[in-house]
N, C-alpha and C positions, 0 to 999 in steps of 0.2 A: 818395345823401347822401354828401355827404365826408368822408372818414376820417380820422384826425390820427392821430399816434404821440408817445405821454407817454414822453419819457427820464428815467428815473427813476436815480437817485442816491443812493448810502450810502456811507459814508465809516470807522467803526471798524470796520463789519463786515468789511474787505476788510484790516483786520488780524487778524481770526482765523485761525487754523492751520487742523487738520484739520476742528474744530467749527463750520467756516464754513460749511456747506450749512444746518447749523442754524438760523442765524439769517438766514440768504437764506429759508427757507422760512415763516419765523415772521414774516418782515418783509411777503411776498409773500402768506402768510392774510391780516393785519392789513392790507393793500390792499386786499385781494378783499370784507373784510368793511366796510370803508368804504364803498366804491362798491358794493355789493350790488345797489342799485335803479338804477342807472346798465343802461340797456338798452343791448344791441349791444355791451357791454365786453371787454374780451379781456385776460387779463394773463397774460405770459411772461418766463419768466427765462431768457435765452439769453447762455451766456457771459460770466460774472459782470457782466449787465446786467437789468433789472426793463424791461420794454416794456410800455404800455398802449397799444391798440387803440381808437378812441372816435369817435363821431359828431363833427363840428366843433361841432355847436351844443352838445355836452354836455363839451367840451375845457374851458374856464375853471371850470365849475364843478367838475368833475372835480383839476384842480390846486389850488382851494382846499381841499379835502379832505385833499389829500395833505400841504400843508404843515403840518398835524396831527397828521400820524401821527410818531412818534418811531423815528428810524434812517433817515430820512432827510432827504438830504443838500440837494438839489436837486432842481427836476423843470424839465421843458423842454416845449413844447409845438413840435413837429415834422413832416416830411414826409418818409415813404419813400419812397425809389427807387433806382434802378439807378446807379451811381458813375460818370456820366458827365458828363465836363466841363460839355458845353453845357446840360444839363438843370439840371443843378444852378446854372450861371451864369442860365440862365433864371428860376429861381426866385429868387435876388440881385436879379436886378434888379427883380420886381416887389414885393420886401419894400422896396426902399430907392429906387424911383421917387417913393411915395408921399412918404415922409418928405422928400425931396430937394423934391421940387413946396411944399413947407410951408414948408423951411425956407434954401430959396436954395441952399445950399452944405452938404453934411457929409463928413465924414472916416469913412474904411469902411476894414477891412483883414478877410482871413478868417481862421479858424486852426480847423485839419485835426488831428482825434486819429484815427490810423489802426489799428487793434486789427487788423485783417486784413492780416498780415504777407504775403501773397500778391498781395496788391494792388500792379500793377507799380511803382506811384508813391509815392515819401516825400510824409510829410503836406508841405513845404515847397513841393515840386512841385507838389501838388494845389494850395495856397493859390495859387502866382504861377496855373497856368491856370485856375482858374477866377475869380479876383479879375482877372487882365488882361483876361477877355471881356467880368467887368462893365464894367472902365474902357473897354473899346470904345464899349460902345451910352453909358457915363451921362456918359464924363467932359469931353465938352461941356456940359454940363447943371449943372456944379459940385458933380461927387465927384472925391474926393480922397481917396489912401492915407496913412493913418497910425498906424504899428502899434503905437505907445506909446498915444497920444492917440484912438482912433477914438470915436468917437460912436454907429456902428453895428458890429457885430461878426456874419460869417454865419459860424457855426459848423456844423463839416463831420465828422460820426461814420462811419467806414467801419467797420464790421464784418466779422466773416466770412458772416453771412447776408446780411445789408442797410444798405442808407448809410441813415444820417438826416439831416436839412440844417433848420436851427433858427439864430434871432436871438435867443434869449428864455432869461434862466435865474432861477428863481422858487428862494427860500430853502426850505428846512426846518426843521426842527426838529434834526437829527442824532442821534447819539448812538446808542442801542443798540432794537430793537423790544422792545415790549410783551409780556410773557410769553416773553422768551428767559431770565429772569434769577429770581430765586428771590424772594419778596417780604418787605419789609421795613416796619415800621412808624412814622407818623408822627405826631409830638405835634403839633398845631398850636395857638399861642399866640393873642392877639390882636393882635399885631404882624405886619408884613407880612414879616418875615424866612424866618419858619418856611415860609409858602407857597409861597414863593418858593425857598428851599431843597430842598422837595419836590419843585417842577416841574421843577425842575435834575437832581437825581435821577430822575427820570421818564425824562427824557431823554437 
């Protein structure tokens, strides 16, 4: 069965000081107990990043989940592999054939966040080769780069363990995880202020 990789996403917590493993690890429970029942699950925090592990068929439902939990930012549903031009142009092309077959013509450009400083290539470099091999095979076919306006975007994560290569970025909730923070008490009215005030706080 195929595997997907969930890039997972927080955003205050990466402005905590030294108390920041704290709430990486409070955020990373609060996943773990979410998906509890999700079989074959894997989750890791490698290099101030949160990685889930997941069957393909249990990938969507898996990310609805996530956009519930509070502290985080975004999640991504992904593919690992090895930082190589071609493979990873491989993979471009079969995310944006489909779309292209649908819709006549779209605008595509990539954009490369490179975290693995050892990695011979600036993300810039990675974008022009692997975004040129797509235009090889598609751009008879009507793709076309356009990096203000693009319609599709293949997002390119190099890490220092492993690349992930992802089209897809799904909201959260943000803000700060569930039991990092000390608890506080809520009147709630018959107005929808108060609730809504709460949830705010919640998160």
């Amino acid at each position: 069965m195929k595997t997907k990789t969930l890039l997972i996403r927080y955003d205050e917590i990466g402005l905590k000081g030294r108390n920041r493993r704290h709430f990486e690890n409070q955020l990373v429970s609060n996943i773990r107990y979410a998906l509890r029942d999700i079989k074959n699950i894997k989750i890791d925090k490698i290099h101030g990043r949160i990685l889930g592990r997941v069957d393909l068929t249990d990938a969507e439902k898996c990310t609805l989940r996530l956009t519930q939990i509070p502290g985080i930012a975004s999640i991504s549903i992904g593919n690992s592999m090895e930082p190589d031009f071609e493979t990873m142009a491989e993979l471009g092309v079969s995310l944006i054939h489909e779309k292209l077959q649908a819709q006549g013509k779209l605008k595509f450009c990539v954009r490369t966040r490179r975290s693995n400083k050892a990695f011979p290539f600036t993300s810039r470099e990675v974008d022009f080769e692997v975004g040129s091999r797509i235009m090889g095979v598609l751009s008879s076919k009507g793709l076309s780069v356009d990096i203000k306006r693009a319609e599709f975007v293949l997002e390119i994560e190099i890490g220092p363990q492993e690349t992930i290569v992802f089209d897809n970025r799904v909201s959260g909730l943000s803000g700060l995880p569930v039991g990092s923070s000390g608890q506080v008490l809520s009147l709630l009215s018959g107005g929808i202020d108060s609730p809504v005030s709460t949830f705010k706080l919640l998160s």
